[in-house]
C-alpha positions in Angstrom: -21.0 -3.3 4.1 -19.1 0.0 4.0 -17.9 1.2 0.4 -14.8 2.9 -0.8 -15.2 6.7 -1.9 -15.3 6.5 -6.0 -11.8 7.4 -7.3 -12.0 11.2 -8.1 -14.3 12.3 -5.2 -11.1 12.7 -3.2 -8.0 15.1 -3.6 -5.2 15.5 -1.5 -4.8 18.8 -0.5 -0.5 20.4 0.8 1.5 18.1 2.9 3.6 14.8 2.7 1.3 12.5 1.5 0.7 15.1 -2.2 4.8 15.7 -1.9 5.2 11.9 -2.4 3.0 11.8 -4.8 3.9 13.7 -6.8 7.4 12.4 -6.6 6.0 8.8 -8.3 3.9 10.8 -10.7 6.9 12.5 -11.8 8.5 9.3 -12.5 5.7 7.5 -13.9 5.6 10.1 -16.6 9.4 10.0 -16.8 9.6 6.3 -18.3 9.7 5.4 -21.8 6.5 3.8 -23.6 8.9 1.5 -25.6 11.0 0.8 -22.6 7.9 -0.7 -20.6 6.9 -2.4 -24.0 10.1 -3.9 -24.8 9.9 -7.2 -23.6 5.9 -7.4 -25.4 7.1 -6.3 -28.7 10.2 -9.0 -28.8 8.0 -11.5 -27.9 5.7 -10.5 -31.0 8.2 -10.0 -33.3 8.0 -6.0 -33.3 11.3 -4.7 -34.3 12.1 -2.0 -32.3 14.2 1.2 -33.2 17.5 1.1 -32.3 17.5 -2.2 -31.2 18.2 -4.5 -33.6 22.0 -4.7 -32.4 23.3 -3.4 -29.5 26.6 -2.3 -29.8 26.8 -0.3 -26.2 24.5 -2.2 -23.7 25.5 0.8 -21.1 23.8 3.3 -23.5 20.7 1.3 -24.8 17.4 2.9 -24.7 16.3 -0.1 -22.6 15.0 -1.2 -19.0 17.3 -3.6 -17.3 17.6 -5.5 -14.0 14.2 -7.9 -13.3 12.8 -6.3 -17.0 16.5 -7.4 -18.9 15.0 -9.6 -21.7 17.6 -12.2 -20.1 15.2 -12.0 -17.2 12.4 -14.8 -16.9 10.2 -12.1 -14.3 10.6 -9.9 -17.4 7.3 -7.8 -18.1 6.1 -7.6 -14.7 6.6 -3.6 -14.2 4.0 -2.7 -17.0 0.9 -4.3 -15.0 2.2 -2.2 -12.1 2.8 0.9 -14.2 -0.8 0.9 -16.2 -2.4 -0.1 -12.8 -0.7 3.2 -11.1 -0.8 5.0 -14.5 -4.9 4.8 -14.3 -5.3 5.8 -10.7 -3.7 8.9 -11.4 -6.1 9.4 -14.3 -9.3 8.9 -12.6 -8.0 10.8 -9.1 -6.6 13.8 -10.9 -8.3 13.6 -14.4 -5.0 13.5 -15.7 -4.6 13.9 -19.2 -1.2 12.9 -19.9 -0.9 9.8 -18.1 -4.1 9.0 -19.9 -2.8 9.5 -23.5 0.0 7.6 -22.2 -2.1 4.7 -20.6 -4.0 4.8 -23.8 -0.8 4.5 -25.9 0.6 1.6 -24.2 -2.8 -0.4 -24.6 -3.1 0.1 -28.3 0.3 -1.4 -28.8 -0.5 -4.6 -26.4 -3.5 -4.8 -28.6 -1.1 -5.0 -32.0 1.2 -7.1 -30.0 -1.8 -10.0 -29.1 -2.7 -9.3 -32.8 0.5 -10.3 -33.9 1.1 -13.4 -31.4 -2.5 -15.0 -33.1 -5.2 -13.3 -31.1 -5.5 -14.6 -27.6 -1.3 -14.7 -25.9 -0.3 -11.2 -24.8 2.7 -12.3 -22.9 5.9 -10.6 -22.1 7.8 -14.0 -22.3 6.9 -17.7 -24.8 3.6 -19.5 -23.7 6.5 -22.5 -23.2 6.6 -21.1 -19.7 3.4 -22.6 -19.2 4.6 -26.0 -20.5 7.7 -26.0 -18.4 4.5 -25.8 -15.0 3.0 -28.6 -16.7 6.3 -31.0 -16.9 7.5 -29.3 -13.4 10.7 -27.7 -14.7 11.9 -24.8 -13.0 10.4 -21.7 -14.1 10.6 -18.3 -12.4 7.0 -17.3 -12.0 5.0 -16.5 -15.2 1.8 -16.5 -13.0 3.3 -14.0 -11.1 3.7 -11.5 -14.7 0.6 -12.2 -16.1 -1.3 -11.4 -13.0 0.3 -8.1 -13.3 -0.9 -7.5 -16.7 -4.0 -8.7 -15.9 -4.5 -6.4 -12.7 -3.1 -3.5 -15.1 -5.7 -4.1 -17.8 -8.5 -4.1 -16.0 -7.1 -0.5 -13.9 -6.7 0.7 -17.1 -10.3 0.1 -18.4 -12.2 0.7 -14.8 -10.0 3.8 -13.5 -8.8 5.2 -17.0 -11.7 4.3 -19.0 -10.5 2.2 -21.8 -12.6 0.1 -23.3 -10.0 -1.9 -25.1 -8.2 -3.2 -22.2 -11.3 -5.4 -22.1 -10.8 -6.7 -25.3 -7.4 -7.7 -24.9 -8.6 -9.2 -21.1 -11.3 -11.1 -23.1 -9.1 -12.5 -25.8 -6.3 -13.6 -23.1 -9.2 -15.3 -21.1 -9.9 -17.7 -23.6 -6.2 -18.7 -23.6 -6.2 -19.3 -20.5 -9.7 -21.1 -20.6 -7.9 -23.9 -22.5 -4.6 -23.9 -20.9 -6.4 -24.6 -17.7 -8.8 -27.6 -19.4 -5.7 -29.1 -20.5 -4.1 -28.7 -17.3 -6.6 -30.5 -15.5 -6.6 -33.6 -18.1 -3.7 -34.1 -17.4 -1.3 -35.8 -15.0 -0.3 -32.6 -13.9 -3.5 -30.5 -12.7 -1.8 -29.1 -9.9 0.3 -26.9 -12.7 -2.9 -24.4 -12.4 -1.5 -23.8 -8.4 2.4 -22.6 -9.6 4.4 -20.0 -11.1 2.9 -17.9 -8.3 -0.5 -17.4 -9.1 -1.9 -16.7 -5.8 -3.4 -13.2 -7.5 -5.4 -15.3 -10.3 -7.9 -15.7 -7.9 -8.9 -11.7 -7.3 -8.3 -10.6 -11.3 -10.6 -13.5 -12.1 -13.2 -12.5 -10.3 -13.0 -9.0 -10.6 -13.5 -8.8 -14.0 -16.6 -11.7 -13.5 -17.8 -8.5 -11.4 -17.1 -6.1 -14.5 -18.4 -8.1 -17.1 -20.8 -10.8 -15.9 -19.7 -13.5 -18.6 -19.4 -17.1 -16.9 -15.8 -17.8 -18.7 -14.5 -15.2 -15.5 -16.1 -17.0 -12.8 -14.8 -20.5 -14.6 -11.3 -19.1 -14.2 -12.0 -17.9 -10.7 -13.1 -21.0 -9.5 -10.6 -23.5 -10.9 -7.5 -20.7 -9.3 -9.4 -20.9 -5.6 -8.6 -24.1 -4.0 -5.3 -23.3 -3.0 -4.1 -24.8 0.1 -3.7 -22.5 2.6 -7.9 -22.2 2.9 -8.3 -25.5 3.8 -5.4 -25.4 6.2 -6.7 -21.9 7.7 -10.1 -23.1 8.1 -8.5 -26.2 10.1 -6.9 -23.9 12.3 -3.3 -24.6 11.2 -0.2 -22.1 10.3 0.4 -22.5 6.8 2.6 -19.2 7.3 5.7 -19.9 9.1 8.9 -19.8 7.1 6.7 -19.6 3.9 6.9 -17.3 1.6 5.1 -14.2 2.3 4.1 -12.7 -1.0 3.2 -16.0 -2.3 0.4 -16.1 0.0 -1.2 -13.1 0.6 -2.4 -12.9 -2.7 -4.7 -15.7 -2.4 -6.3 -14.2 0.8 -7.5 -10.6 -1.4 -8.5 -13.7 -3.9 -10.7 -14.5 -0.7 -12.1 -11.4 -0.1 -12.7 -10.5 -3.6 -14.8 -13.9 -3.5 -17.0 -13.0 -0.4 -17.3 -9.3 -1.9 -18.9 -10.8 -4.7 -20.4 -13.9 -3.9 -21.0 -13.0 0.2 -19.9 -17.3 0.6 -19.4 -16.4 4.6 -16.4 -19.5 4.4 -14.4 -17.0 2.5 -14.6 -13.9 5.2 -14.2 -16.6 7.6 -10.6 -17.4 6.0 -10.1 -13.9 5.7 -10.3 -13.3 9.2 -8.1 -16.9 10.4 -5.6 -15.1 8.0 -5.5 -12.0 10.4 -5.6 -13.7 13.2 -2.7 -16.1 11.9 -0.2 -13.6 10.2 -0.8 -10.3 12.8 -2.0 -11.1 16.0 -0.7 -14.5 16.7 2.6 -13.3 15.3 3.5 -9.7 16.0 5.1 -7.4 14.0 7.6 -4.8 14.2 7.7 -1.7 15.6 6.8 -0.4 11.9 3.9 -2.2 11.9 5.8 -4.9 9.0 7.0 -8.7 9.5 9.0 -10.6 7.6 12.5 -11.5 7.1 14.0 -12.5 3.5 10.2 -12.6 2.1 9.4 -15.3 5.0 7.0 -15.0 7.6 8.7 -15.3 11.0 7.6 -18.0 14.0 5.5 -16.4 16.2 6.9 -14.4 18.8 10.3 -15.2 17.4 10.3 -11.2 15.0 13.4 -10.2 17.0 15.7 -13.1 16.8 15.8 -12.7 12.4 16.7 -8.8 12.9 18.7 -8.0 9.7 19.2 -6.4 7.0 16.7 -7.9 4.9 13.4 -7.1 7.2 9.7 -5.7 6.1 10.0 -6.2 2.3 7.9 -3.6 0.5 5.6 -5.8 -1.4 4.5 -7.9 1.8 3.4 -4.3 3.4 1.5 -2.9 0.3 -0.2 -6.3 -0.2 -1.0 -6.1 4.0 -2.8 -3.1 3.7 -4.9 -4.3 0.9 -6.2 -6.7 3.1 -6.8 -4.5 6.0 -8.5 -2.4 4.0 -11.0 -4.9 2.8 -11.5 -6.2 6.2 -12.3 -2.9 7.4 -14.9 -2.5 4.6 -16.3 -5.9 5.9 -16.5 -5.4 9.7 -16.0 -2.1 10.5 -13.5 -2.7 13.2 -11.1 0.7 13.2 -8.2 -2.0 14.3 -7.6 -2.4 10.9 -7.3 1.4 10.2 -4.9 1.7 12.8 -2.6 -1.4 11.3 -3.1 0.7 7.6 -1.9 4.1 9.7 1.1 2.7 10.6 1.9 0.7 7.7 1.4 4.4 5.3 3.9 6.0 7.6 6.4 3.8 8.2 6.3 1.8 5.3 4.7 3.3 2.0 6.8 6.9 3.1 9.5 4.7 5.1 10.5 3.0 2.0 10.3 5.5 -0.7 13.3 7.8 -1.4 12.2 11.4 -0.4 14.3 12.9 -3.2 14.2 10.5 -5.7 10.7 8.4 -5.4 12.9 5.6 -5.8 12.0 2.5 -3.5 13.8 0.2 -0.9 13.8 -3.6 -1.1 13.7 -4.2 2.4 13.6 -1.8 5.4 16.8 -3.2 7.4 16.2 -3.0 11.2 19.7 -4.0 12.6 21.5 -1.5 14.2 23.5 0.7 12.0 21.4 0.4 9.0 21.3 1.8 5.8 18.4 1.8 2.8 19.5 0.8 -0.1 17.6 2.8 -3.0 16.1 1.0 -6.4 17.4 3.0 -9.1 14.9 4.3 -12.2 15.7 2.0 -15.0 18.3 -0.5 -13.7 16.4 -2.9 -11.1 12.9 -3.0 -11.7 12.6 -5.2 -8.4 8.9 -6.5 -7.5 9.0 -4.0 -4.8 9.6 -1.5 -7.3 5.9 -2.1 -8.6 4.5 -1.8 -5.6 5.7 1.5 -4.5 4.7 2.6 -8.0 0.7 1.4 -6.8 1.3 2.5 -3.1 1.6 6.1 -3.9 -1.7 6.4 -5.5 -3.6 4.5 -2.7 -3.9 7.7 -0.2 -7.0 9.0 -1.8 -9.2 5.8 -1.0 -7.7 5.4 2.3 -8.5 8.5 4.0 -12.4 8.3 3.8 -15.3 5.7 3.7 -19.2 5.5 3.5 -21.7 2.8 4.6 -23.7 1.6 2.1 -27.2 3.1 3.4 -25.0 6.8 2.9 -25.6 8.5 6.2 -22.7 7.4 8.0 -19.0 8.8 6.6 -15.9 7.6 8.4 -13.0 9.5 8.5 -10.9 6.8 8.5 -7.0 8.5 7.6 -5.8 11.7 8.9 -4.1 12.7 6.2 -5.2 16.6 4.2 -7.8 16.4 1.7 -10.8 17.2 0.1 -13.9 14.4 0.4 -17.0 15.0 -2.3 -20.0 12.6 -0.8 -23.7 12.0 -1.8 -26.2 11.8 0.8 -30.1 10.9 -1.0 -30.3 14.0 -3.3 -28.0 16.0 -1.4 -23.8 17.0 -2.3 -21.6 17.1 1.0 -18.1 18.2 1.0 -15.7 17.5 3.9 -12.2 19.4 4.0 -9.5 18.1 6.1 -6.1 20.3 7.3 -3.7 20.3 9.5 -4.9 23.3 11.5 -2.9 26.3 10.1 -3.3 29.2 7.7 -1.6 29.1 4.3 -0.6 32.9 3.1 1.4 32.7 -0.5 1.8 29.1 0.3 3.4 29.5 3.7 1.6 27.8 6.4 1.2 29.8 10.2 -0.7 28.2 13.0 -3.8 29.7 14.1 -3.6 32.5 16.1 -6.2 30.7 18.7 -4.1 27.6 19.1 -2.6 28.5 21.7 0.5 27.6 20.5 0.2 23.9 19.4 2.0 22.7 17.1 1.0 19.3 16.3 0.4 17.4 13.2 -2.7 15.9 15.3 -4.6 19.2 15.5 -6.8 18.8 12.9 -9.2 20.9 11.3 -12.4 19.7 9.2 -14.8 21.7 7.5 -18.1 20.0 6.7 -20.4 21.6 3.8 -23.9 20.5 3.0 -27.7 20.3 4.1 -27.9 16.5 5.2 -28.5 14.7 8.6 -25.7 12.0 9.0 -23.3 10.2 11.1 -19.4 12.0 11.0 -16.8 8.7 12.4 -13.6 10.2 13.6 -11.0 7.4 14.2 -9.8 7.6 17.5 -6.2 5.8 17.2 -5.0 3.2 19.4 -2.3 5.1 20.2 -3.8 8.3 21.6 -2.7 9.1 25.3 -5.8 10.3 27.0 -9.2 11.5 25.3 -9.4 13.8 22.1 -10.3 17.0 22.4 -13.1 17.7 20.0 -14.8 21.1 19.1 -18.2 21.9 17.3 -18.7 25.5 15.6 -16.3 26.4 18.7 -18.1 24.4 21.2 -16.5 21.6 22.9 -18.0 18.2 22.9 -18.6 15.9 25.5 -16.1 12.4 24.8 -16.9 9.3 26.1 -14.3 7.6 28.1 -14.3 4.5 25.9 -14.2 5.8 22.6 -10.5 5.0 21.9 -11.5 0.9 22.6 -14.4 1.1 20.1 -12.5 3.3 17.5 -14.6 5.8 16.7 -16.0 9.2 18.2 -19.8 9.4 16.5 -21.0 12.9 15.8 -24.5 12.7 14.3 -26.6 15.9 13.1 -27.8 18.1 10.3 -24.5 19.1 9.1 -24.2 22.6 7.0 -21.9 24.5 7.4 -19.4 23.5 10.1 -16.0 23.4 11.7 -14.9 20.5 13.6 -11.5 20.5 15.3 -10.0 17.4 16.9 -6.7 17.1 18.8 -4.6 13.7 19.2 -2.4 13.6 21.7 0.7 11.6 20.2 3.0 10.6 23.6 6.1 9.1 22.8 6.3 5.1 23.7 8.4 2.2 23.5 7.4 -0.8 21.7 9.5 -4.2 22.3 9.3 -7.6 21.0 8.7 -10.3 22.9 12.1 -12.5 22.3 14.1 -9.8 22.9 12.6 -7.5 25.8 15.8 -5.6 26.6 15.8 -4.0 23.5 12.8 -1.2 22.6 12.1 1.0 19.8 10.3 4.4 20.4 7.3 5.8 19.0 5.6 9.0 18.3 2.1 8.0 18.2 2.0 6.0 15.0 5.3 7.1 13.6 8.6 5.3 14.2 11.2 7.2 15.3 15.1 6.4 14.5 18.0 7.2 16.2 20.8 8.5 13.4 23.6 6.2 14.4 26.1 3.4 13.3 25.2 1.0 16.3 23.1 0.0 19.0 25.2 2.1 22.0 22.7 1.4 24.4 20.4 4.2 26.4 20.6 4.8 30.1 16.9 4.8 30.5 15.8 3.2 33.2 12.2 4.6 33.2 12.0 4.8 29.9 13.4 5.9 26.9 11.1 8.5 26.0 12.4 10.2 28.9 15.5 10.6 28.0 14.6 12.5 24.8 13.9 16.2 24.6 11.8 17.5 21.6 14.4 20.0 18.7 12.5 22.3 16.8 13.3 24.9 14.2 11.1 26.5 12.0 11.4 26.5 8.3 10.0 27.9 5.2 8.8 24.6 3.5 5.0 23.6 3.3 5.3 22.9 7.3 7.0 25.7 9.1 7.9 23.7 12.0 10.6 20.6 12.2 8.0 17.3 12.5 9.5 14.9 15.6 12.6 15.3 15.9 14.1 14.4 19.4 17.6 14.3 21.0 19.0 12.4 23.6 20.0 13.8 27.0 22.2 12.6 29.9 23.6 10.2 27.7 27.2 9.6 26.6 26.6 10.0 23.0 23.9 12.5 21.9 21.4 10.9 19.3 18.9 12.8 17.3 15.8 10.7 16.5 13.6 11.3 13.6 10.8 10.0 11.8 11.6 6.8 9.8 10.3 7.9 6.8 13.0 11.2 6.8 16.4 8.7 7.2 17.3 8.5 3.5 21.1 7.7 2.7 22.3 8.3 7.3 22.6 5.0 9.0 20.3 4.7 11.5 18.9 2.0 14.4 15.6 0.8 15.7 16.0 -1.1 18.3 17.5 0.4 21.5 19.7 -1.5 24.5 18.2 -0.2 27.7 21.0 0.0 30.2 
């Protein structure tokens, strides 16, 4: 098994990743206590100041869209905020978001006070009746979860102990809701209002705690199914819902985590194989259209504006990431690569933090951006998560502690325990910073590349150093010891990693990536191609598909711009133009476009 690195034994250190996140930090803070408490305290009967009648709805201290009390998803954004909220506090020991964090659970502890003890819900326990008798309902499962998830952030990552409380009265709620459900005529109530989650929560906090009413709950959420029909070899994805289901596969691996029942890595895996490689994705690494999982092979034909929504990537990576933990295969880092870049940046507002929906991919598209108080969209919660996630992503260690992978290449600072002994692994882009200026090295010949990388490795331990070779490398690294280059084996990009074991003290590592430009197409539409820089889309700033007269290529009809600058990179990042073409197109990373239009998908003429 390899482990995550604890939250706090990695910082980000000066580049995109900390710009973004402190972006969603910013915002977090920015948001009223009593705004993400309003729909708790009406539901308990709290009168709330200024409230009572609202003569000017525009003006209202209040959070509208999917958290307007008219809404039946109301509620949802607080899990998601005290979840974020808490990772913040334990990767930055950050004492304002912890007062805050704290804040918000003492009034969910009045508010389950006030409702009798054991409901703490943002909406009637009716909801819950209307699964029973099969009325409609929009999702109650779906809410809780989120408050569930955010409890049990708030007590593991922020260190409150009554989050557990609250988690424990709730439980028993839902221990007899779920014994009445399955007397009755109805049991198959327990399997709606989106629930999928209520499989991972359950278990988690069985993990946490150890008390058998956890592992109860667990077990009667985990028969949903999409196991049986994965481990029967069927599809149970096509033109289903794609947010309903991934949910129930973390609910899998959180199960074999626990447990280590092989049936559940077993579905965990037919999952993979069944929504990624037997189904391809876009260029950007996402899939979907309209929250659906395409056909196989069919991505291209549901090009749109309503492509890769946000919730299905965050929720993708999740599972990546625990598959990695459980096989070790870097394919999965790659996939989580990809997704960071062109989906976690991709689809957050540079400027504002603010996050898209869905990342259109017809030509001539344009994101459309949340806004802070007046959407409150499910994606909306996930971006808020997503931006905390870097930290865990960029490192691992196997369990036996002599073998640390460097999994993301992203700048940062690792802390790791080997036996008895501290190591400490610092990861830059290789420059020098003066004032907060960055220069390249004067020895780098000139390179300017986000994929030079430098890593300084600090201890008095014997262990194994994984570097990540990516997928999309052309050629071999280029890797340097103290100076010295090392010898790379030929083959290191097909098993994923480049091992460098020895007594590690006090050393300098330096790897170069080569990141070629390619094309990527889809299958059902092959005279169409996007381009590539290594993992990072690139997008042509334009109102339509005008075609490209490429006919070896299009990366060779683009010729790298630069221009230096005086921002934390002094050197424009991938940015191309066209040449010998009618039109001249400048092509940047995906993650840059914020309010131009813009297409993916080129015509090759």
């Amino acid at each position: 098994m390899i482990n995550s690195i604890e939250n706090g034994k990695v910082k980000l250190l000066p580049g995109i990743f900390t710009e973004r996140v402190n972006l969603n930090r910013k915002y977090l803070m920015s948001l009223d206590p009593q705004c993400l408490l309003q729909n708790f305290y009406w539901e308990a009967g709290v009168v709330i100041p200024g409230l009572q009648i609202i003569e000017d709805p525009s003006k209202a201290n209040i959070h509208w869209g999917w958290e307007a009390p008219t809404c039946q998803l109301r509620g949802h954004f607080l899990g998601h905020w005290l979840s974020a909220a808490s990772m913040l506090v334990a990767i930055n020991d950050d004492a304002e978001l912890k007062a805050k964090v704290n804040l918000i659970i003492e009034e969910l502890d009045r508010c389950q006070k006030l409702n009798g003890g054991k409901w703490i819900g943002p909406f009637p326990e009716k909801y819950f009746t209307k699964l029973e008798k099969k009325e409609y309902i929009w999702s109650p499962q779906y809410t809780m979860h989120k408050l569930i998830m955010g409890l049990i952030d708030a007590n593991k990552y922020a260190g409150n102990r009554k989050a557990l409380t609250i988690l424990n009265n709730l439980a028993d709620w839902y221990i007899k809701w779920t014994d009445k459900v399955l007397k009755s005529d109805n049991p198959a109530a327990i399997y709606k209002g989106e629930q999928g989650g209520m499989i991972e929560v359950w278990e988690e906090l069985f993990r946490l705690t150890n008390k058998p009413k956890y592992q109860t709950l667990a077990e009667r959420y985990s028969n949903p199914s999409i196991f049986d029909d994965l481990l029967k070899g069927k599809d149970p994805l096509t033109n289903n819902h794609q947010n309903a289901s991934i949910p129930f596969i973390h609910g899998a691996a959180k199960l074999y985590e626990v447990t280590g029942d092989k049936k559940y890595l077993d579905i965990l895996e037919r999952f993979w194989k069944c929504a990624v490689i037997d189904r391809e994705s876009y260029c950007t690494g996402g899939q979907g259209a309209g929250e659906f999982w395409t056909p196989p092979h069919q991505a291209g034909s549901y090009i749109g504006e309503r492509n890769q929504e946000f919730c299905t990537v965050y929720n993708m990576v999740r599972v990546a990431d625990y598959l990695f933990r459980f096989t070790g295969n870097a394919s999965y880092l790659d996939y989580i690569e990809k997704n960071l870049y062109n989906g976690f940046l991709a689809q957050q507002n540079k400027e504002t933090g603010m996050p898209t929906y869905f990342l259109p991919m017809k030509a001539g598209s344009i994101k459309k951006w949340g806004s802070p108080t007046k959407d409150f969209w499910c994606c909306h919660g996930t971006m808020v998560q997503a931006q905390t996630l870097y930290p865990s992503l960029c490192y691992y260690q196997a369990e036996d502690e002599d073998h640390i992978y460097v999994s993301q290449y992203i700048p940062s600072e690792g802390n790791f325990t080997i036996g008895e002994d501290k190591v400490t692994i610092t990861q830059t882009i290789a420059m020098k910073y003066y004032n907060d200026t960055a220069f390249f090295d004067d020895s780098d010949k000139g390179q300017d590349s986000r994929w030079l990388i430098k890593f300084h490795v600090q201890g008095n331990s014997e262990f194994t150093l994984s570097l990540r070779i990516p997928s999309w490398i052309a050629g071999k690294p280029t890797v340097t010891v103290n100076g010295n280059e090392i010898d790379v084996p030929g083959n290191c990009d097909k098993c994923g990693f480049l091992n460098i074991k020895k007594t590690w003290k006090d050393e300098e590592v330096v790897v170069y990536l080569n990141a070629a430009l390619t094309e990527v197409s889809l299958s059902d539409i092959p005279e169409k191609a996007a381009v590539m820089e290594g993992p990072i889309v690139l997008a042509g700033i334009s109102d339509n598909d005008y075609g490209l007269k490429a006919p070896t290529g299009i990366p060779s009809v683009l010729r790298q711009a630069k221009e230096h600058t005086y921002t934390n990179f002094p050197w424009q990042q991938s940015t191309y133009r066209t040449i010998s073409q009618e039109r001249e197109t400048t092509f940047v990373p995906l993650y840059e476009i914020t309010n131009e239009k813009y297409t993916l998908y080129w015509t090759k003429k």
